[in-house]
C-alpha positions as CSV (number, residue, x, y, z in Angstrom):
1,X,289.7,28.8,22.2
2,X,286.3,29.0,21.8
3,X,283.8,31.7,22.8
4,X,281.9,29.4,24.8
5,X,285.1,28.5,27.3
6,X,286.0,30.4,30.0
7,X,289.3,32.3,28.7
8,X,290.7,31.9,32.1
9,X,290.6,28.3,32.4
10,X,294.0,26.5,32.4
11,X,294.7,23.5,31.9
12,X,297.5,21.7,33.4
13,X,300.3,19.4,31.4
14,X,302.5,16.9,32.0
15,X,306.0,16.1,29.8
16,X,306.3,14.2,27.1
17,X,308.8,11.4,28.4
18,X,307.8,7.9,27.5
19,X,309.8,5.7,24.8
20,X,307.6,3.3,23.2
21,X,309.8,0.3,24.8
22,X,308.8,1.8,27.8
23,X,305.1,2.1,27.3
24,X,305.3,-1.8,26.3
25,X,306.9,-2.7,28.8
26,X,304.3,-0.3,30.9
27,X,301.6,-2.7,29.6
28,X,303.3,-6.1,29.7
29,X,304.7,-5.8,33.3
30,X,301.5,-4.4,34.6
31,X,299.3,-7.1,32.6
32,X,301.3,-9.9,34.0
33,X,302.2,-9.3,37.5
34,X,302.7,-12.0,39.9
35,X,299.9,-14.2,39.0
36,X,301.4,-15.6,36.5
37,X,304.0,-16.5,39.2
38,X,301.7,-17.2,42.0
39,X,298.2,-18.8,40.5
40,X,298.6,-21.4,38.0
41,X,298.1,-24.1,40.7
42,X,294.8,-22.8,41.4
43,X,293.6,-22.0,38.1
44,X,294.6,-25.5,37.2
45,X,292.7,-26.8,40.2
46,X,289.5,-24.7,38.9
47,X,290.1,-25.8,35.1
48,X,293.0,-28.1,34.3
49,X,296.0,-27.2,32.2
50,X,294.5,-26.5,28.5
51,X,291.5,-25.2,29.9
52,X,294.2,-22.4,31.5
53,X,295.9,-22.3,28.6
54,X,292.9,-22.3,26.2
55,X,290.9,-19.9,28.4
56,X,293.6,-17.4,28.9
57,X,294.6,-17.5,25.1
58,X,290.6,-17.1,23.9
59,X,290.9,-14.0,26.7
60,X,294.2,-12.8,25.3
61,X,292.2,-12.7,21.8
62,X,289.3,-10.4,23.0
63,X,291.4,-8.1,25.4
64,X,292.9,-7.4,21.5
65,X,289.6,-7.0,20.1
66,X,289.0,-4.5,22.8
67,X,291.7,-3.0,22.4
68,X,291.2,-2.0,18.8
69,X,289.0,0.5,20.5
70,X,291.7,1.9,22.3
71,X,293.7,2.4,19.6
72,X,291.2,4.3,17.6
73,X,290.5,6.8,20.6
74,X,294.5,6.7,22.0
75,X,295.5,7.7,18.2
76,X,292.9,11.1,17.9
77,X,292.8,11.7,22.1
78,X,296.2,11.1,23.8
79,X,295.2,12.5,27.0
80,X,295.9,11.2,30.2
81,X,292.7,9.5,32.3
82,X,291.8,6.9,29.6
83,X,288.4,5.1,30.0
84,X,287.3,8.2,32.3
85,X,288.1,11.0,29.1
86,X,286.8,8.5,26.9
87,X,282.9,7.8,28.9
88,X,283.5,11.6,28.9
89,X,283.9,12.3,25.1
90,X,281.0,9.4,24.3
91,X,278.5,9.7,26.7
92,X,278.4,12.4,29.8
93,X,280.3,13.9,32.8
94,X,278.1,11.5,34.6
95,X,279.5,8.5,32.8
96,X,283.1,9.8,33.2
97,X,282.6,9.9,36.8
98,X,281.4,6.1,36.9
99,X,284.2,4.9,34.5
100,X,287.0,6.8,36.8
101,X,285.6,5.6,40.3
102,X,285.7,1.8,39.2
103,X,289.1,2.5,37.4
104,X,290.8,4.7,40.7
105,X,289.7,1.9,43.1
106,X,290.8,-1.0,40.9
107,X,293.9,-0.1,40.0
108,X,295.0,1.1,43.7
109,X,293.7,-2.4,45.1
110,X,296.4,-4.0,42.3
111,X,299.3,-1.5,44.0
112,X,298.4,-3.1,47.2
113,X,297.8,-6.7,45.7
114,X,301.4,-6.4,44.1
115,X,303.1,-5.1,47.3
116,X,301.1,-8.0,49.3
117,X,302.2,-10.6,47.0
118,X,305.9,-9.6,47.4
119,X,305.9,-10.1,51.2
120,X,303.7,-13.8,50.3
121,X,306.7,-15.1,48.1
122,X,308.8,-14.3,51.4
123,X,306.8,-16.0,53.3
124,X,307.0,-19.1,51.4
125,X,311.1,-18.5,51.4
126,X,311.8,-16.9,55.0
127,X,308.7,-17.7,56.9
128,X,310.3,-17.4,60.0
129,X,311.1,-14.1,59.5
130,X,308.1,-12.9,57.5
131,X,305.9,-14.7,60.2
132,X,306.7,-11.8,62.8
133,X,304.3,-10.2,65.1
134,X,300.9,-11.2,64.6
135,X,298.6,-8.4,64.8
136,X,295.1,-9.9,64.3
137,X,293.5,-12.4,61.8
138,X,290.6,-11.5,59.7
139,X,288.8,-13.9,57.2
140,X,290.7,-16.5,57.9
141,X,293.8,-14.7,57.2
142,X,297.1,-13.9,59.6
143,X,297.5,-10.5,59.5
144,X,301.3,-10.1,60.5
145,X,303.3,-6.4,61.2
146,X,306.2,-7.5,59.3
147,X,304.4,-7.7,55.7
148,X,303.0,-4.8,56.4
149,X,306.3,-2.7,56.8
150,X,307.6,-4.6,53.9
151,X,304.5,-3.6,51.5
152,X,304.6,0.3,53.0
153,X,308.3,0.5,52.1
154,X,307.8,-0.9,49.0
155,X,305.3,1.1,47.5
156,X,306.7,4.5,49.8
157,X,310.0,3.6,47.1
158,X,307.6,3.3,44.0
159,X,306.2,6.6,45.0
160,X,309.2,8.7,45.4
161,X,310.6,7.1,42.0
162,X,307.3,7.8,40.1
163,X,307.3,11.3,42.0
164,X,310.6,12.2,40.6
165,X,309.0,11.8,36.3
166,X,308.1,8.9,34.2
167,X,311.8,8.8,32.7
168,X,312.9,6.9,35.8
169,X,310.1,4.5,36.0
170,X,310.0,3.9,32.7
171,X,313.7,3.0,32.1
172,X,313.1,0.6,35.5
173,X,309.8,-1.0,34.0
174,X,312.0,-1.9,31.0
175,X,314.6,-3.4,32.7
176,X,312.6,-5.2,35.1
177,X,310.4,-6.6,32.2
178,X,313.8,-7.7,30.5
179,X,314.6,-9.7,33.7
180,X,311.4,-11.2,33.9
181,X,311.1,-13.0,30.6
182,X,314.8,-14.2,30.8
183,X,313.6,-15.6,34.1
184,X,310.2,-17.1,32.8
185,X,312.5,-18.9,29.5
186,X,315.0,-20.1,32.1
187,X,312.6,-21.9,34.1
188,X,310.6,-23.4,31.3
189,X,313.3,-25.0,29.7
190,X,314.3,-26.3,32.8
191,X,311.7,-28.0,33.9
192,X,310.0,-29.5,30.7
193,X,313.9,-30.5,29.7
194,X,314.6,-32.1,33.0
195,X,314.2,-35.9,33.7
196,X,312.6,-35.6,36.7
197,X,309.2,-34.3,34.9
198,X,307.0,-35.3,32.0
199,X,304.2,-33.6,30.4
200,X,302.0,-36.8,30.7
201,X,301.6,-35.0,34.5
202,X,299.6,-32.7,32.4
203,X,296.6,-35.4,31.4
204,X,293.7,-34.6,32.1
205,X,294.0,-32.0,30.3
206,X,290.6,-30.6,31.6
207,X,289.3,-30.9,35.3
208,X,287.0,-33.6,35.5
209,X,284.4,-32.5,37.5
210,X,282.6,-29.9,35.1
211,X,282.7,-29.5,31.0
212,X,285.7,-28.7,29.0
213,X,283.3,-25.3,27.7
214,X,282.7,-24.6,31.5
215,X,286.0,-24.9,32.3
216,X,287.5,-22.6,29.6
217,X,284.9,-19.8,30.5
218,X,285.9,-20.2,34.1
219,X,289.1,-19.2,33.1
220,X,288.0,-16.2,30.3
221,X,285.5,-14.7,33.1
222,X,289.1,-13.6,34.7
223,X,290.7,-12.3,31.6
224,X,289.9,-8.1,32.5
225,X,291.8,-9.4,35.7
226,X,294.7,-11.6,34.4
227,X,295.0,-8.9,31.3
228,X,294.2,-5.6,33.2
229,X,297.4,-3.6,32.3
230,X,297.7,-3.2,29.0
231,X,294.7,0.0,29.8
232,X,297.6,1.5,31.3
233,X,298.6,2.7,27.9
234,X,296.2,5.1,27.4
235,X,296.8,6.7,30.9
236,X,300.2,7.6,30.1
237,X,299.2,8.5,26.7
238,X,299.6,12.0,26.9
239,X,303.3,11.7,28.3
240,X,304.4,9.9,25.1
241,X,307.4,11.1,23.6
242,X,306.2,9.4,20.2
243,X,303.4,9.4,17.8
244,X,299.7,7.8,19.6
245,X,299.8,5.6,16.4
246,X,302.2,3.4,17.9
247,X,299.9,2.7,21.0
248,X,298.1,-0.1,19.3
249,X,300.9,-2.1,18.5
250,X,302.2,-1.8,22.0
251,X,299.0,-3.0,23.2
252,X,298.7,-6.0,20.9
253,X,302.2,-7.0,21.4
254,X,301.6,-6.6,25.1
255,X,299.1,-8.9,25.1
256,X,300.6,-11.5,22.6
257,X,303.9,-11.7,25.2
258,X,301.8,-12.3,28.4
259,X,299.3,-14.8,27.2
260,X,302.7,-16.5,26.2
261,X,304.3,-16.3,29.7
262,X,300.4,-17.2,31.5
263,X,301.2,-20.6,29.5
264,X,304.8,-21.0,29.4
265,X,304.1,-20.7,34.2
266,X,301.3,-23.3,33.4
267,X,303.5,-25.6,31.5
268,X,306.7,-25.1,33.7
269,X,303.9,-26.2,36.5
270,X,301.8,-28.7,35.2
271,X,304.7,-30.6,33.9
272,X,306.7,-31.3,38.2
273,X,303.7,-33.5,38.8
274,X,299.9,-34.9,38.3
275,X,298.7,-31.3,38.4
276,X,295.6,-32.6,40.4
277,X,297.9,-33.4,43.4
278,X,299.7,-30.0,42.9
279,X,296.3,-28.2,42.7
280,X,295.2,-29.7,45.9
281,X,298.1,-29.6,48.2
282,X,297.4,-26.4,49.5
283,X,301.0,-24.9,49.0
284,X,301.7,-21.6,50.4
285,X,303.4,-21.3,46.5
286,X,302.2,-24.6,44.4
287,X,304.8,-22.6,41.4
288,X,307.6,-22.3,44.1
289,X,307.5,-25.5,45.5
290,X,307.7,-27.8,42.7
291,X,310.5,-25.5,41.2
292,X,312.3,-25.9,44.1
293,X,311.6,-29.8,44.4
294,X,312.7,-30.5,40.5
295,X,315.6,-27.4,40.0
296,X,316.6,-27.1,43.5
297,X,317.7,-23.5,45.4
298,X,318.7,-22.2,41.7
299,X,315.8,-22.5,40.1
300,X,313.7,-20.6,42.7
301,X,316.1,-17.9,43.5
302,X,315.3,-17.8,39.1
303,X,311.6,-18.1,39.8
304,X,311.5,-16.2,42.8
305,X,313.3,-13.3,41.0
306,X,311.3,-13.5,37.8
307,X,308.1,-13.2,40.5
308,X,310.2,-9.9,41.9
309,X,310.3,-8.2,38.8
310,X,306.8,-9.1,38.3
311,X,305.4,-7.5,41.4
312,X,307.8,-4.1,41.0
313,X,306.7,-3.9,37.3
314,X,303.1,-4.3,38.5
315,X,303.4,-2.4,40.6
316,X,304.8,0.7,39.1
317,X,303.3,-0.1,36.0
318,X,299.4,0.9,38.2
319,X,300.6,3.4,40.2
320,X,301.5,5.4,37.0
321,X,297.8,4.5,36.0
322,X,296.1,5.7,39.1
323,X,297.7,8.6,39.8
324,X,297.1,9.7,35.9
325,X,293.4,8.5,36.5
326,X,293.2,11.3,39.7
327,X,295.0,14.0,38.1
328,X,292.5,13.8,34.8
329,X,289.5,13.0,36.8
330,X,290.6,16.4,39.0
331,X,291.7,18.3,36.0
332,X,288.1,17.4,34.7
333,X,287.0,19.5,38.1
334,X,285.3,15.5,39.3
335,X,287.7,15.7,42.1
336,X,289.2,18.5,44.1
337,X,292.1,20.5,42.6
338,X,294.6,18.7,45.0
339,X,294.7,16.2,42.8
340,X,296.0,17.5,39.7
341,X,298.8,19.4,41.6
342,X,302.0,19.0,40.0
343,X,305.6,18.9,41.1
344,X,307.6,22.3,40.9
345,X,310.4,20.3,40.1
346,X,309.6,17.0,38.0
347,X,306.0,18.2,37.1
348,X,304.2,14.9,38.0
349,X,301.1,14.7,40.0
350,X,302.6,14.1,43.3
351,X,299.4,14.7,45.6
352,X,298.3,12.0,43.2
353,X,300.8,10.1,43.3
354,X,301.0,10.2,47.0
355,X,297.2,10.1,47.6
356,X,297.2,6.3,46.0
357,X,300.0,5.2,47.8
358,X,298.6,6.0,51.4
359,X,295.5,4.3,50.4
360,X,297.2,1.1,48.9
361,X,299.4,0.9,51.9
362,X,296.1,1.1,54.4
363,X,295.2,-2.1,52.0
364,X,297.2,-4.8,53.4
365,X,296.2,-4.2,57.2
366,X,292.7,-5.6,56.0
367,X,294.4,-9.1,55.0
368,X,294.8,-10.5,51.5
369,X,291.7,-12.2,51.5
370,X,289.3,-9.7,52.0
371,X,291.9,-7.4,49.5
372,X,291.2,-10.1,47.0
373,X,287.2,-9.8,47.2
374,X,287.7,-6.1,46.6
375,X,290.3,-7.3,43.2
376,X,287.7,-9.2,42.3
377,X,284.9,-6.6,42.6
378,X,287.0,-4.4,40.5
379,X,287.4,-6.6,37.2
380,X,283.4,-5.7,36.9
381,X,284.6,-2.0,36.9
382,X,287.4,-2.5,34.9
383,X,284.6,-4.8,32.2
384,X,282.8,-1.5,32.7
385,X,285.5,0.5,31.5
386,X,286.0,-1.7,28.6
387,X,282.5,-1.0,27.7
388,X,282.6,2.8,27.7
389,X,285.8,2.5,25.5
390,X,284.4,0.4,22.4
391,X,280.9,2.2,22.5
392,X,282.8,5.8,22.4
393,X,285.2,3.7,19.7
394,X,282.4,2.7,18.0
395,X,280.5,6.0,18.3
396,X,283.6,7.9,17.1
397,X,283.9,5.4,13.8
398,X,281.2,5.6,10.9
399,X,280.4,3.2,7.9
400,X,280.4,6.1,5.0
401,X,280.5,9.6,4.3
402,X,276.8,9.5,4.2
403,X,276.2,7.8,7.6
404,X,273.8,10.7,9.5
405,X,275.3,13.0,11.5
406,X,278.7,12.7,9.9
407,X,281.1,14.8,10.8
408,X,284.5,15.0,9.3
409,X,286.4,17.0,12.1
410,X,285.0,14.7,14.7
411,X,284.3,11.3,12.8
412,X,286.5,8.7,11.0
413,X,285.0,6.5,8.0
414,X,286.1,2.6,8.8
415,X,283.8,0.0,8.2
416,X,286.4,-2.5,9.5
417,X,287.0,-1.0,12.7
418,X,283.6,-0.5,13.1
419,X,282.6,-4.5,13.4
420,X,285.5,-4.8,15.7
421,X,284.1,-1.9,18.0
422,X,281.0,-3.5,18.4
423,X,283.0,-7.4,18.8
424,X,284.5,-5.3,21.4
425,X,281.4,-4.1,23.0
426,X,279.7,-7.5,23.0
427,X,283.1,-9.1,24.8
428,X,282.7,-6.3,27.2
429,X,279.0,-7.3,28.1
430,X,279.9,-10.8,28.3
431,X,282.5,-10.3,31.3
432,X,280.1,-8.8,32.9
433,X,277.7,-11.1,32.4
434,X,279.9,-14.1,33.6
435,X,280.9,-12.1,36.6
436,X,277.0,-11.2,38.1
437,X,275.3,-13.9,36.5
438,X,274.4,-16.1,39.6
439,X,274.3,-19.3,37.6
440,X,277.9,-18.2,35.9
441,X,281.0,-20.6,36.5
442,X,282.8,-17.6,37.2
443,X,280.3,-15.6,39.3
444,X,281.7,-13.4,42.1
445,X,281.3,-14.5,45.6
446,X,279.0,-12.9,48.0
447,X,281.8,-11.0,49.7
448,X,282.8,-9.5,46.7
449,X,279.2,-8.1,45.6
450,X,279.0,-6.9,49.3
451,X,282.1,-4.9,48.4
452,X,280.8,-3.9,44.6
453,X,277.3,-2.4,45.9
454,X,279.5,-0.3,48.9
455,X,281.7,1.0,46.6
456,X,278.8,1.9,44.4
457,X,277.0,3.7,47.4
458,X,280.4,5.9,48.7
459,X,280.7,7.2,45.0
460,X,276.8,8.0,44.5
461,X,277.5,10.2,47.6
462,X,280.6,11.9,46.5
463,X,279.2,12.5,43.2
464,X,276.5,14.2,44.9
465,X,278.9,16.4,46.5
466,X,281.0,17.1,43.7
467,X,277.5,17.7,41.3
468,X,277.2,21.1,42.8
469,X,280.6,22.5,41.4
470,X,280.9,20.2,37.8
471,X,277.9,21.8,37.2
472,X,279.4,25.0,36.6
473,X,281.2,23.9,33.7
474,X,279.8,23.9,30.7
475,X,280.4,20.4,28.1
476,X,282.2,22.5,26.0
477,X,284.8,23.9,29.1
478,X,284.9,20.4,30.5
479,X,286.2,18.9,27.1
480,X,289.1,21.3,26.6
481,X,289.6,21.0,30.2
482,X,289.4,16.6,29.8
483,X,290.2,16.4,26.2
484,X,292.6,19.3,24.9
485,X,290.1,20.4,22.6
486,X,289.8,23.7,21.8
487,X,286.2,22.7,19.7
488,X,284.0,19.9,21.1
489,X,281.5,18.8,18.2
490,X,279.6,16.4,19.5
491,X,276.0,17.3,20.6
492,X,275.0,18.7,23.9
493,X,274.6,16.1,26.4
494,X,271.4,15.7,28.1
495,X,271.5,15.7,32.3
């Protein structure tokens, strides 16, 4: 260690469990979700079917440019905490700080969306008993006792399962990703094979009421949201039980699979009926109910199951992510030490673990409305996060040898990986772009930057708080104590 560490600084570890099916499934599950269950009526509504198709494919193709970034930096830092290690290594502690707080309340707000979302496909099943005890509404929204029991029990069993180590959850995310394409073939083929439907229910292809571009970048503004997931590769990266040169191809395969199943749920539902009246009939489940009109019960105990699996691997698949987020964050000495407490037993970051968990389950009791303005809110931090990863990427990569500043411990020579990098940083700045830009077809609602520019203000005062005692740490303790690193070559920063 070097002589400019503190010798008595530890740094804590966590086991090396994860099988590389497991991390893919990790990213698939947790990139899909149920909205690939729950919102192609909607998205349909806003652009038609190919302009879902088309918009989430073009998405699906720069989530992999990004993630070429994420590959370079999983390979040489496989380190738990991700986008936050990696604003750390590229930029400052400040910048750290600002990539974890988006990431932390993002993906806890996706724990809570996925638990939410379970007790909604209930609703549209059992609403008599989902409909039970009504405690208030709240933007429109009936806020009812019974989906809030179901959503704390359901992420309470997450907990405990993630609590007891990553070999459980991982083996489950697997399975439950298994299920779920089975389920998503099953009720493709069924409808587009059956005689009640035809794909002329699928013309026009585009919604008429704005451009075919319009509508396509309607649908690619959502892509951090519809594709978020796949960064929970590099949180668990540290707990592989493989080499970090695999990560890549997990990611891009990740990807390629749920772009495929975003299409093969926009197909399955465009095909029932004239999507326009599908978009606009208001269905509790526009997915559900045309299943159930053209395949009967079967088919949506199929759907409804496929949707299950879904929500569990999303949801598992984030709380993994957040919790991993925390314990680096607090291992970095951002947040208290609590935080990066782990288990006597199964050494996982229960206070973590637990911490998101209690917040997620306070979530629902808000209504899934306003939860969504706060989901929405987040894909601008997770766009941020994005950024930090291809500018480190791109920071980390040189042209040649003779580039200034080259260092060979600390920089890699790829002129190829380079351009995507910088692809990757432009894709970055264009989600954000379409998400604050006023004018944008994909601009977020006013509710939504309410929620952005409050979040922003509770973490400038905690960062405040916290300044005090980072500020002890030198860069040089801070990246062993983020990083692993022993040696930290890159210049001083500036604060």
């Amino acid at each position: 260690m070097s002589d400019r560490i503190d010798k008595s600084l530890t740094r804590k570890k966590l086991d090396k469990t994860l099988k590389p099916h497991w991390v893919w499934a990790i990213a698939l599950g947790s990139s899909i979700g149920w909205a690939s269950f729950v919102m192609p009526a909607t998205w349909m509504g806003e652009a038609g079917p190919l302009g879902v198709i088309l918009g989430l494919t073009l998405g699906a193709l720069l989530m992999i440019v990004i993630s070429i970034s994420y590959g370079v930096l999983i390979r040489n830092y496989p380190v738990s905490g991700g986008e936050f290690a990696y604003a750390f290594l590229g930029l400052s502690r400040l910048h750290a700080y600002i990539s974890g707080w988006f990431l932390t309340l993002g993906y806890i707000c996706i724990v809570a969306l996925n638990a939410t979302a379970f007790s909604l496909m209930l609703k549209f099943i059992f609403p008599n008993f989902i409909e039970q005890v009504k405690v208030y509404e709240i933007a429109g929204w009936e806020v009812y006792l019974t989906e809030i029991l179901l959503a704390t029990i359901l992420i309470g069993i997450f907990t405990v399962l993630n609590i007891r180590g990553t070999t459980i959850s991982g083996r489950m995310q697997f399975i439950f990703v298994a299920i779920l394409i089975v389920g998503v073939l099953t009720i493709t083929i069924g409808m587009t094979s059956s005689a009640e439907t035809s794909f002329s229910n699928l013309t026009p292809l585009f919604t008429p009421e704005i451009s075919a571009l319009a509508a396509i970048l309607t649908i690619v503004a959502i892509a951090p949201f519809a594709y978020v997931g796949f960064d929970n590769v590099p949180q668990a990266a540290e707990e592989f039980k493989f080499s970090s040169k695999k990560a890549l191809t997990l990611i891009v395969l990740a990807i390629l699979f749920a772009a495929a199943i975003y299409s093969l749920m926009i197909l399955a539902t465009g095909v029932a009926a004239p999507w326009q009246e599908i978009s606009q009939a208001n269905h509790a489940w526009g997915t559900g109910f045309v299943v159930q009109e053209v395949l009967g019960t079967g088919g949506l105990i199929v759907l409804a199951t496929a949707l299950t699996m879904g929500i569990f691997t999303g949801l598992n698949g984030f709380l993994i992510s957040s919790s991993r987020v925390l314990f680096a964050m607090s291992r970095g000495k951002v947040l208290p030490k609590a935080f990066s407490n782990l288990h006597s037993r199964y050494n996982t970051p229960y206070f973590a673990l637990i911490f998101a968990a209690v917040i997620a389950i306070i979530a629902p009791w808000f209504g899934r409305e306003v939860l969504g303005w706060v989901v929405d809110m987040s894909s601008v931090g997770v766009s941020i996060a994005f950024f930090y990863t291809t500018y480190t990427a791109y920071k980390l990569l040189k042209w040649s040898e003779q580039d200034e500043g080259y260092n060979p411990e600390l920089h890699i020579v790829s002129p190829g990986k380079k351009v995507v990098t910088l692809l990757g940083m432009i894709a970055s700045v264009s989600f954000l772009v379409l998400l604050l830009y006023p004018e944008s077809p994909a601009a977020l609602g006013m509710e939504s930057i309410v929620a952005l520019l409050v979040w922003i203000a509770i973490g400038a005062i905690f960062y405040m708080i916290r300044r005090k005692e980072l500020a002890k740490y030198t860069r040089e303790e801070l990246a062993y104590l983020i990083l692993g690193k022993d040696q930290f070559k890159l210049k001083k920063e500036e604060e």
